[in-house]
C-alpha positions in Angstrom: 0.0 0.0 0.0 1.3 3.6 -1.3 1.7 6.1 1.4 -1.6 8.7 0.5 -3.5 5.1 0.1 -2.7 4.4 3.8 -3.1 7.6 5.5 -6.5 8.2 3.4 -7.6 4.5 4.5 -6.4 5.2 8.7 -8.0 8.8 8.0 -12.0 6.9 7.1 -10.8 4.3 10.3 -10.4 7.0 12.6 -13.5 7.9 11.2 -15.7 5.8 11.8 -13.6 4.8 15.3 -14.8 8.0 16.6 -18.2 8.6 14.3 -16.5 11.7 12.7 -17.2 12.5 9.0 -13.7 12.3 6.6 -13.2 15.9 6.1 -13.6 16.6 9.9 -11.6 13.4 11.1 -8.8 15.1 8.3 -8.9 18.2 10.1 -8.8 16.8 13.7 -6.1 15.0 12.4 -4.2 17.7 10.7 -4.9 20.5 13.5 -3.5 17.8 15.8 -0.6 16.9 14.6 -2.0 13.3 13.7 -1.2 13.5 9.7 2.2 14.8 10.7 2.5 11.8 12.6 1.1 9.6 9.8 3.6 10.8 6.8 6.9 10.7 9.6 6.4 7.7 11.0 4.4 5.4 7.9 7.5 2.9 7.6 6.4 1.8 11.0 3.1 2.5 10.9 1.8 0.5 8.1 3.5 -2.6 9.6 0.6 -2.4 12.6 -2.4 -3.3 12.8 -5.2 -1.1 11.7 -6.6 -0.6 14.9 -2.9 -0.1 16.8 -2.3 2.2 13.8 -5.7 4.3 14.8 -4.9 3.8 18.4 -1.2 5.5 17.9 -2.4 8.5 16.2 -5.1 9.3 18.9 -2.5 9.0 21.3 -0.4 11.7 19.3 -3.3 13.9 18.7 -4.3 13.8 22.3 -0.9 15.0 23.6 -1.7 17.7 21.1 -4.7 19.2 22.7 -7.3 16.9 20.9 -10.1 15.6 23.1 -10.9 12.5 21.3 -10.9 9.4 23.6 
């Protein structure tokens, strides 16, 4: 999987993970450092699981003033 394919198909997971439409689960994600997160660390990232991918970026975007849980 191509790097844009795998941040666009974690982007619609987060999604629907926290009921979010795409183009606001894209800016949470951006504002929040979460896509930053997603192009720097994608070697690792698309080795995970989907879910402990989705879980990781929360994390990030939580310790960057997001409130999703």
């Amino acid at each position: 999987m191509n790097q844009i394919r795998c941040i666009a198909a974690l982007t619609a997971g987060f999604a629907k993970k926290f009921d979010l439409g795409q183009r606001q689960a894209y800016n949470y994600l951006k504002r929040f450092k979460g896509i930053d997160y997603l192009m720097s660390f994608y070697d690792v990232l698309h080795t995970q699981s989907f879910e402990d991918a989705i879980h990781d970026i929360s994390i990030i975007c939580q310790r960057n003033g997001g409130a999703l849980k």
